[in-house]
GUTI-617458 format. One line per 5 residues: for each residue x, y, z of N, C-alpha, C. Coordinates in steps of 0.02 Angstrom, whole numbers, plus 50000, padded with zeros to 5 digits. Layout:
BEGIN
X Y Z X Y Z X Y Z | ...
***
This chain:
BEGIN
48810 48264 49536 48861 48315 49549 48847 48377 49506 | 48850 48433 49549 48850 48499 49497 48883 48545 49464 | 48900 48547 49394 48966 48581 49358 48932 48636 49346 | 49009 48656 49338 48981 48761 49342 48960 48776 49291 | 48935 48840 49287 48876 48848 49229 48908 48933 49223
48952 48956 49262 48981 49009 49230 49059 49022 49264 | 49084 49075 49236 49166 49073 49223 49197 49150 49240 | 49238 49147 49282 49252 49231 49281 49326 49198 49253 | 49350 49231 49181 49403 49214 49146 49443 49261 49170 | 49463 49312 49207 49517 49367 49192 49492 49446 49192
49549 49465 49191 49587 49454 49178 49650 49467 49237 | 49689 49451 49251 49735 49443 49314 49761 49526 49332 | 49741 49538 49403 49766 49592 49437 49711 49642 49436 | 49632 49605 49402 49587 49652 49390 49531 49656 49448 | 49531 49621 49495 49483 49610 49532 49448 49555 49538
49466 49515 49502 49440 49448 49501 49440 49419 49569 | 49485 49408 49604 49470 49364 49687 49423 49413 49729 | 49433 49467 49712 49375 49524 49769 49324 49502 49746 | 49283 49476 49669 49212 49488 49646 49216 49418 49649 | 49260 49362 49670 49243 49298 49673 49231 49290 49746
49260 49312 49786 49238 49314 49871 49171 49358 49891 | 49143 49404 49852 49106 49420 49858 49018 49392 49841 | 49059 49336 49765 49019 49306 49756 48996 49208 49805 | 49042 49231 49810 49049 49164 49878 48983 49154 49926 | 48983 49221 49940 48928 49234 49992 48865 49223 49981
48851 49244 49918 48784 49254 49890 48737 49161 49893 | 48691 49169 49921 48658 49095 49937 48623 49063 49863 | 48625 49080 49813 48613 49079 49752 48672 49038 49718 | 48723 49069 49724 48777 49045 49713 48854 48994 49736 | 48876 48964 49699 48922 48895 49733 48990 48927 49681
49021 48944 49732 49114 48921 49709 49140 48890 49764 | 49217 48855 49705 49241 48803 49784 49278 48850 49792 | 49334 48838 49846 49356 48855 49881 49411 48899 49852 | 49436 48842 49830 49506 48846 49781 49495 48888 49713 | 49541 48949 49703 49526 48976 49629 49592 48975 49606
49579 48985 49539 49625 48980 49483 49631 48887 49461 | 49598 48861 49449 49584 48796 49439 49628 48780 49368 | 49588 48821 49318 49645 48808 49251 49628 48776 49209 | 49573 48703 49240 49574 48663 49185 49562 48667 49132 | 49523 48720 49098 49497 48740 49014 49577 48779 49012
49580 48779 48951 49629 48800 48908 49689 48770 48902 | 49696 48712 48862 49727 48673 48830 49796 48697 48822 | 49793 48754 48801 49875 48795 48778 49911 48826 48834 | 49871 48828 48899 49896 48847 48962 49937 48789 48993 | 50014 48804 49014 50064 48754 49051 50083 48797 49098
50067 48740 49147 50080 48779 49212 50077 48717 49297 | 50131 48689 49318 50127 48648 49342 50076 48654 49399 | 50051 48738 49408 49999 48734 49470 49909 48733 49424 | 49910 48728 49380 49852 48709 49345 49822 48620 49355 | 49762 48611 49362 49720 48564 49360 49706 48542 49295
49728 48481 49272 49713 48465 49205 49700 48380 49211 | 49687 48376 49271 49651 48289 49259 49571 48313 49285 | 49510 48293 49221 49450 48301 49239 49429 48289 49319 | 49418 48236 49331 49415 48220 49392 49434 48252 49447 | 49484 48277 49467 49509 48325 49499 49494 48401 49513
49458 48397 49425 49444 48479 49409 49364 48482 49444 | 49316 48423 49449 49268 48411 49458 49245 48403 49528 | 49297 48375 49575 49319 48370 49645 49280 48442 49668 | 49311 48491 49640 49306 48568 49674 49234 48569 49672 | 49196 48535 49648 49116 48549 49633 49073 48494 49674
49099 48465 49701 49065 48421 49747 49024 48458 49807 | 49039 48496 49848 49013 48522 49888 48932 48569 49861 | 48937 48563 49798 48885 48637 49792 48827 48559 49771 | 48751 48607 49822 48695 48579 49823 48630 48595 49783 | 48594 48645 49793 48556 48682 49761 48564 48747 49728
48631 48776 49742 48645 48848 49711 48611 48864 49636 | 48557 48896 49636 48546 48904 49548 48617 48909 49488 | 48683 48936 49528 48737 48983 49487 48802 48929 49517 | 48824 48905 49479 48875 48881 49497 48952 48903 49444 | 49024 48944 49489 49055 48968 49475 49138 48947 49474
49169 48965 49441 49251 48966 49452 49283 49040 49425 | 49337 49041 49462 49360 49103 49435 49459 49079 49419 | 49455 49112 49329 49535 49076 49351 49559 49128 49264 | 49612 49180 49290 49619 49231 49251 49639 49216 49210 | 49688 49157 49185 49720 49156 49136 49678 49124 49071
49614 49092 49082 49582 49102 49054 49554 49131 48970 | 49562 49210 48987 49557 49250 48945 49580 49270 48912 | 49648 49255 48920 49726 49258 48861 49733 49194 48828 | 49691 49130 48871 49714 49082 48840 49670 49085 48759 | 49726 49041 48718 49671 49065 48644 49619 48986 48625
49635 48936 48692 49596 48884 48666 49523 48875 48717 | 49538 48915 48790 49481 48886 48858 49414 48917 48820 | 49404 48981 48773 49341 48995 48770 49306 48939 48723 | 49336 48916 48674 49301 48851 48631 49291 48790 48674 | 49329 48775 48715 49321 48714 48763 49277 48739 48810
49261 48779 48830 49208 48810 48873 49130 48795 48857 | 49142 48826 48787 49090 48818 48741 49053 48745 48701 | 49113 48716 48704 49104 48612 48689 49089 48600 48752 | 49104 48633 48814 49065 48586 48875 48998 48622 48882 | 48978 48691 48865 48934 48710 48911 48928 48769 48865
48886 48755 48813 48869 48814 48761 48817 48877 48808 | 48802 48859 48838 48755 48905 48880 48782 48931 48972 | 48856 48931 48932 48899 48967 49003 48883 49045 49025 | 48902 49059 49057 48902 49137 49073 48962 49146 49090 | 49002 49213 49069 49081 49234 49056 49072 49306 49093
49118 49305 49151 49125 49364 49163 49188 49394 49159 | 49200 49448 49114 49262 49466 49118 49268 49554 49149 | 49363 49525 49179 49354 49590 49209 49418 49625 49194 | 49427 49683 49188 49483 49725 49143 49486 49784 49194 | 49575 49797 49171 49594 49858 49189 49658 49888 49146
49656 49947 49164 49708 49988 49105 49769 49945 49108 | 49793 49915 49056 49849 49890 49040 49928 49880 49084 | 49926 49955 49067 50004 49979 49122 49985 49949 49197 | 49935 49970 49211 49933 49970 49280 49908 49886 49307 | 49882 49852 49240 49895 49769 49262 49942 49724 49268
49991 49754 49203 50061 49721 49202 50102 49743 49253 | 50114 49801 49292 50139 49829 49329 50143 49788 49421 | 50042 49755 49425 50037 49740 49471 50058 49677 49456 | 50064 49634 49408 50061 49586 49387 50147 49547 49386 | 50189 49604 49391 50258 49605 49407 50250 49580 49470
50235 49618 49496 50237 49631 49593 50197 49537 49600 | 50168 49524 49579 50133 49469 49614 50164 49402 49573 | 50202 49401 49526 50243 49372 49504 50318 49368 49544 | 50338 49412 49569 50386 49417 49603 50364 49379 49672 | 50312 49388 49710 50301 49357 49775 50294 49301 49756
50259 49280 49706 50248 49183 49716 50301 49158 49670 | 50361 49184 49660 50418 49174 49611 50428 49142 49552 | 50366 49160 49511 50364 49160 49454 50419 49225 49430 | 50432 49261 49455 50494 49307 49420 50540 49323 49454 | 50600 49331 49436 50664 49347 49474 50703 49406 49478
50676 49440 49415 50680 49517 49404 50679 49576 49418 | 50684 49597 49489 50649 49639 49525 50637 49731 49499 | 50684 49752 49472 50660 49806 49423 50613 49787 49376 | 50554 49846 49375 50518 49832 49345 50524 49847 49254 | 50585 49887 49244 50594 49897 49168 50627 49859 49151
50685 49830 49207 50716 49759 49173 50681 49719 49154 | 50617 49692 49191 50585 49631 49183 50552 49632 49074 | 50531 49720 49091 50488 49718 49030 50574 49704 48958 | 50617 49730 48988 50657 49736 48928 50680 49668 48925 | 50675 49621 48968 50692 49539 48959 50636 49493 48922
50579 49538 48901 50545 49507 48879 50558 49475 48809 | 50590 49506 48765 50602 49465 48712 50641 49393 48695 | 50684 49406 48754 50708 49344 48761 50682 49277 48803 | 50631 49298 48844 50609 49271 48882 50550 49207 48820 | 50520 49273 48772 50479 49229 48731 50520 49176 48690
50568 49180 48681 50648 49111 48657 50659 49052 48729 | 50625 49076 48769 50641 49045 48836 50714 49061 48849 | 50719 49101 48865 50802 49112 48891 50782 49154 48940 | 50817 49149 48999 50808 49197 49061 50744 49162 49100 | 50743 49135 49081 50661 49111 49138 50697 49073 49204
50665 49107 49255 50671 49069 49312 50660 49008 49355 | 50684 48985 49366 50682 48916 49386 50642 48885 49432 | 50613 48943 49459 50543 48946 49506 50481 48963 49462 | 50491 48984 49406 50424 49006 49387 50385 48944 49366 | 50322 48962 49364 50266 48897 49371 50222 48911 49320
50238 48977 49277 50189 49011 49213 50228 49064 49171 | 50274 49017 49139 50346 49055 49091 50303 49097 49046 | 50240 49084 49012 50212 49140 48985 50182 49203 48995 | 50186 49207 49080 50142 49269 49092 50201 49314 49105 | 50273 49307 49103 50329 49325 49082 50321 49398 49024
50290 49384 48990 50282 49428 48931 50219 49465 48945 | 50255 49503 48975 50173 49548 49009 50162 49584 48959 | 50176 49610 48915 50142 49662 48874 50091 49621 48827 | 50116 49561 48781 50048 49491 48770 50008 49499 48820 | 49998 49488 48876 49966 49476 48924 49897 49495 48930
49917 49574 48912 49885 49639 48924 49844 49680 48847 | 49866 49617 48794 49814 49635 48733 49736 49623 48722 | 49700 49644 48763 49634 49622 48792 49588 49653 48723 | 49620 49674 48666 49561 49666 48631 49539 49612 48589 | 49608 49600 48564 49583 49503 48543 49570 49469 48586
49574 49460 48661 49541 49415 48695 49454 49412 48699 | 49447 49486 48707 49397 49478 48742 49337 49477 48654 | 49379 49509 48629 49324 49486 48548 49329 49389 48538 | 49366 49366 48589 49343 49286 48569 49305 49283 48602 | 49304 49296 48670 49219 49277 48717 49173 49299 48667
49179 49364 48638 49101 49378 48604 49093 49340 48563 | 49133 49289 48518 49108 49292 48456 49102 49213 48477 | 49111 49175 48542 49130 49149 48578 49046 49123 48595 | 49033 49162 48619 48966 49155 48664 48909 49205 48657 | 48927 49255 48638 48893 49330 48611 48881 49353 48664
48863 49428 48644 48862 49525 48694 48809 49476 48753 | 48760 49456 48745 48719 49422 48821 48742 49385 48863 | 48774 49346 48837 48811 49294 48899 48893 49297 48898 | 48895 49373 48905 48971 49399 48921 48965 49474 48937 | 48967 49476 49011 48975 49525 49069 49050 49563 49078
49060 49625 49062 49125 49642 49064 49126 49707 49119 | 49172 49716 49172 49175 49752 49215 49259 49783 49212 | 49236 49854 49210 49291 49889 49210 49330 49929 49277 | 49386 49875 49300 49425 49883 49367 49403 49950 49396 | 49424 49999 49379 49373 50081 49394 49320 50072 49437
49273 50050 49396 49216 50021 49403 49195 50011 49485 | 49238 49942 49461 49211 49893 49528 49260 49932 49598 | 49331 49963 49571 49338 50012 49652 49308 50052 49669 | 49260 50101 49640 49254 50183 49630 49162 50143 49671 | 49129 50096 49626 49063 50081 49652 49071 50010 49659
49088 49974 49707 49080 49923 49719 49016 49886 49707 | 48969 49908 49756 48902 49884 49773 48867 49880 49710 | 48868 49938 49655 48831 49940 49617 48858 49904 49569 | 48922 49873 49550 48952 49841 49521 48926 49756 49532 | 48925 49741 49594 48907 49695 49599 48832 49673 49612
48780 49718 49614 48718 49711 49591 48705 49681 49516 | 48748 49728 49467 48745 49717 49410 48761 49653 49392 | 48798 49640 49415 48840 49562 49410 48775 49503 49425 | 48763 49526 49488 48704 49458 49507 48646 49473 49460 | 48618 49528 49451 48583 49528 49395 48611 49470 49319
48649 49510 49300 48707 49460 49234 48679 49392 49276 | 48685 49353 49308 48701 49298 49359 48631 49279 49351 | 48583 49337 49364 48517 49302 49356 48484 49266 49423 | 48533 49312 49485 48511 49285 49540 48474 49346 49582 | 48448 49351 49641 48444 49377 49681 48487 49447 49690
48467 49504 49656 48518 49554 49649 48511 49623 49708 | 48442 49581 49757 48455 49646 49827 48507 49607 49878 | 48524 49552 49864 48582 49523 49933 48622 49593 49942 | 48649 49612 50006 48694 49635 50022 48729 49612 50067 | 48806 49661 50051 48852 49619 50079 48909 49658 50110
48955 49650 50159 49008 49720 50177 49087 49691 50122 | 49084 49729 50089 49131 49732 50055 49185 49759 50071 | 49222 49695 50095 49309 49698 50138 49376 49704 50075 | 49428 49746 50093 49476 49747 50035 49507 49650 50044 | 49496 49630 49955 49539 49588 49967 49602 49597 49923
49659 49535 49941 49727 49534 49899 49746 49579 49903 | 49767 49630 49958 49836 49686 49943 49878 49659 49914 | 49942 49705 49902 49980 49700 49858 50063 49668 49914 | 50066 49613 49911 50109 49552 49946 50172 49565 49926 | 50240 49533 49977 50289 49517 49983 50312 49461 50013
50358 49406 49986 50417 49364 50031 50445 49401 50082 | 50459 49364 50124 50506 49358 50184 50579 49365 50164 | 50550 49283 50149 50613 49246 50109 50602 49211 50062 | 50649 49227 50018 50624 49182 49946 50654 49112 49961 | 50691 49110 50001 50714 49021 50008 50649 48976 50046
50641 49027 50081 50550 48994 50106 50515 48964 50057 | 50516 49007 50040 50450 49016 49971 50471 48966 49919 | 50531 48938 49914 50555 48902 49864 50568 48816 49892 | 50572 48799 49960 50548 48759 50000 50470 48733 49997 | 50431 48779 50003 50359 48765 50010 50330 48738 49939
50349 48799 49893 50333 48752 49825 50373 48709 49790 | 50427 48682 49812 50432 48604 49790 50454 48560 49818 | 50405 48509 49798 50405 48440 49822 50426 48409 49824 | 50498 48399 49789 50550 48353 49809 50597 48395 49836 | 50593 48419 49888 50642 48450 49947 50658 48408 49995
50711 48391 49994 50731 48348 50042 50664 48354 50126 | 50664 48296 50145 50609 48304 50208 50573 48321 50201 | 50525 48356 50152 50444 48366 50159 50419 48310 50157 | 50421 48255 50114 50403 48180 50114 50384 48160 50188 | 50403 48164 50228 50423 48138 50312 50355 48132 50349
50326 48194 50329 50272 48218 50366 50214 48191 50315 | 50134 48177 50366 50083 48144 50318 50060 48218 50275 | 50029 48216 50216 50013 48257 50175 49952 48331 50198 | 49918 48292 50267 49854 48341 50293 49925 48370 50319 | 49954 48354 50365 49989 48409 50410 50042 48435 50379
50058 48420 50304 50126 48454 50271 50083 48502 50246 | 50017 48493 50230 49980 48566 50191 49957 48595 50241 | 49938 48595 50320 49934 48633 50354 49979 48666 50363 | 50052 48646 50405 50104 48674 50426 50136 48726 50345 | 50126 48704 50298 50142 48747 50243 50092 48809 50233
50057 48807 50237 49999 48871 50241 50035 48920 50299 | 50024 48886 50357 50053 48937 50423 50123 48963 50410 | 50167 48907 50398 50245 48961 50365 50231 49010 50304 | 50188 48994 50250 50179 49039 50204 50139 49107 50223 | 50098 49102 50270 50056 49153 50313 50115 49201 50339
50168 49153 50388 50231 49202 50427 50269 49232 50403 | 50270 49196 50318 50344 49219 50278 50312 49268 50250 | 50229 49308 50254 50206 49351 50212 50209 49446 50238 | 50212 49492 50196 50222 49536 50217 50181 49573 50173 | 50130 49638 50203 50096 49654 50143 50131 49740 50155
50129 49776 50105 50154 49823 50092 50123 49860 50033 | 50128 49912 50044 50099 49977 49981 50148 49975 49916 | 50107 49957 49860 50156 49941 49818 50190 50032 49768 | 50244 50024 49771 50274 50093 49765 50250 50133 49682 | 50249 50170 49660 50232 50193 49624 50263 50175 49539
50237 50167 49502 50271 50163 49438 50321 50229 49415 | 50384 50200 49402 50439 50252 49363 50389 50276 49324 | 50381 50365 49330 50361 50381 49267 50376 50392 49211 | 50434 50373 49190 50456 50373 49129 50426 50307 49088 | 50432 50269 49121 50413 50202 49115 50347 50203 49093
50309 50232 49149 50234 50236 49153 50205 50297 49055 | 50244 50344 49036 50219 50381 48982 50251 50316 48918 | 50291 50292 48925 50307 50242 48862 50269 50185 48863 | 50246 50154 48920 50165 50092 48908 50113 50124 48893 | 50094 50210 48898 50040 50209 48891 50041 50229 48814
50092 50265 48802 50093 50271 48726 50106 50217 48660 | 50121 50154 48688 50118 50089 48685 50049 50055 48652 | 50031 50044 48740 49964 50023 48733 49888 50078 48687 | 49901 50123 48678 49866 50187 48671 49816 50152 48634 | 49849 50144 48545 49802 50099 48505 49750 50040 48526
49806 50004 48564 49759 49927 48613 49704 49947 48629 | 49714 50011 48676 49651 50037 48710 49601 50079 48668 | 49611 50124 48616 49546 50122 48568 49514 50081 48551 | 49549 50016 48537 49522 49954 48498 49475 49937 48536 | 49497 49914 48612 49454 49895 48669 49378 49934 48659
49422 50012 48686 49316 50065 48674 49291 50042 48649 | 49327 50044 48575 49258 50017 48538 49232 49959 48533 | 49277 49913 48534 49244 49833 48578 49194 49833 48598 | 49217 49852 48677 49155 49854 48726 49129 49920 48731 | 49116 49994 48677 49077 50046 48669 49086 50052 48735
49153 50058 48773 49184 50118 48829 49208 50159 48832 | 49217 50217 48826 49282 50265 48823 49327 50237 48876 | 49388 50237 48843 49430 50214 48891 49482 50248 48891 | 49498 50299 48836 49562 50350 48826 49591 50377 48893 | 49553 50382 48941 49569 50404 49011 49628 50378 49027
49649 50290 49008 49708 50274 49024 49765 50286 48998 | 49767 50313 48934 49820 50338 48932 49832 50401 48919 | 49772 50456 48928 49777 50529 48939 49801 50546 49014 | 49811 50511 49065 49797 50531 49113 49880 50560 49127
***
């Protein structure tokens, strides 16, 4: 059986499922199906995480000869224990991480918390001003499935994260792509990558938008589908309760342009984050001040 030999850690809302579907394709390369797997990082709770080996290993059955074998699962990169356990399984991993300006991750990161009801909050300044209490656990919703990503501004401190991959695995076998980046030049973004990858870096490929920015129907839907002791889901055999649940979750979906950040809102994260983001430049020797000059 073949275990993966590299990792796209994060970071969430950055592009990670677009550069994991993209990498799908590539004949060099094996991901399963299923992302956000989870199983590295010990300090991550989250009842939709994979944490029995076996299970985690399942997803890797299908891949045959791929030189590159992959998972992509964002939380990852905040977690403060998956890069050492990464490193006890597979000192010679490859880490790709992927980043974007702060504000504008926590922001999307609301919005997609709200559709799979991890949050209940629907203003977006309420959510951030509930955060202190939220880290006491008070206010957490009863649907949520990842009470820590609650505290989006933690979330979004990507310069201690990503200084653990380096010091982690070091500057060679840790690939960092900056969200910008990968919208503004796709193609050339992901050349670079399969290069990093060490595969075949003339594949081309048509690069389709993935993951717009989603809505519920109904949240009682949505709160039906993910749990399992709902009266009558039992009834039905398990292939056709995960079929018929996909197709209602497909009908109950609505995609929509996600509306603009309050700007008031928007000048107090960036003056916030401001410091975070020097720290980062010089991290990864980017200028990145753009995000919060802009």
């Amino acid at each position: 059986m073949r275990k993966p030999n590299f990792f796209i850690v994060g970071a969430p809302k950055c592009g990670t499922t677009a550069m994991c579907e993209y990498l799908k394709v590539h004949p060099e390369i094996y991901m399963p199906k299923k992302k956000e797997l989870h199983f590295w990082g010990s300090d991550l709770n989250s009842k939709w995480f994979i944490k029995d080996v076996n299970k985690y290993f399942e997803n890797f059955l299908d891949a045959s000869n791929e030189k590159m074998v992959g998972e992509a699962s964002v939380w990852y990169l905040y977690s403060k224990k998956a890069a050492n356990e990464i490193k006890e399984y597979d000192p010679n991993s490859k880490i790709i991480i992927m980043l974007r300006n702060p504000v504008d991750m926590i922001y999307s990161q609301h919005s997609q918390f709200l559709y799979n009801g991890n949050e209940n909050i629907t203003d977006f300044g309420e959510a951030l001003n509930a955060e202190n209490l939220r880290k006491e656990w008070i206010g957490i919703p009863k649907t949520a499935h990842f009470a820590e990503g609650l505290c989006y501004r933690e979330t979004a401190k990507f310069t201690e994260q990503v200084q653990r991959y380096l010091n982690t695995f070091g500057r060679d076998n840790v690939h960092i792509i900056v969200f910008d980046d990968f919208k503004k030049n796709t193609a050339e973004v992901y050349k670079k990558t399969l290069k990093f990858l060490e595969v075949n870096n003339d594949f081309i490929i048509d690069f389709k938008v993935i993951n717009p920015n989603k809505k519920v129907r109904s949240s009682k839907i949505r709160y039906i589908l993910q749990n399992p002791t709902f009266p009558g889901k039992n009834i039905l055999p398990n292939v056709v309760r995960k079929s018929l649940g996909k197709l209602i979750e497909k009908v109950n979906t609505k995609y929509v342009p996600r509306p603009e950040m309050d700007i008031k809102i928007r000048k107090i994260l960036q003056a916030e984050f401001a410091p975070e983001i020097d720290k980062l430049s010089d991290l990864i020797k980017r200028d990145l001040r753009y995000w919060y000059l802009a």
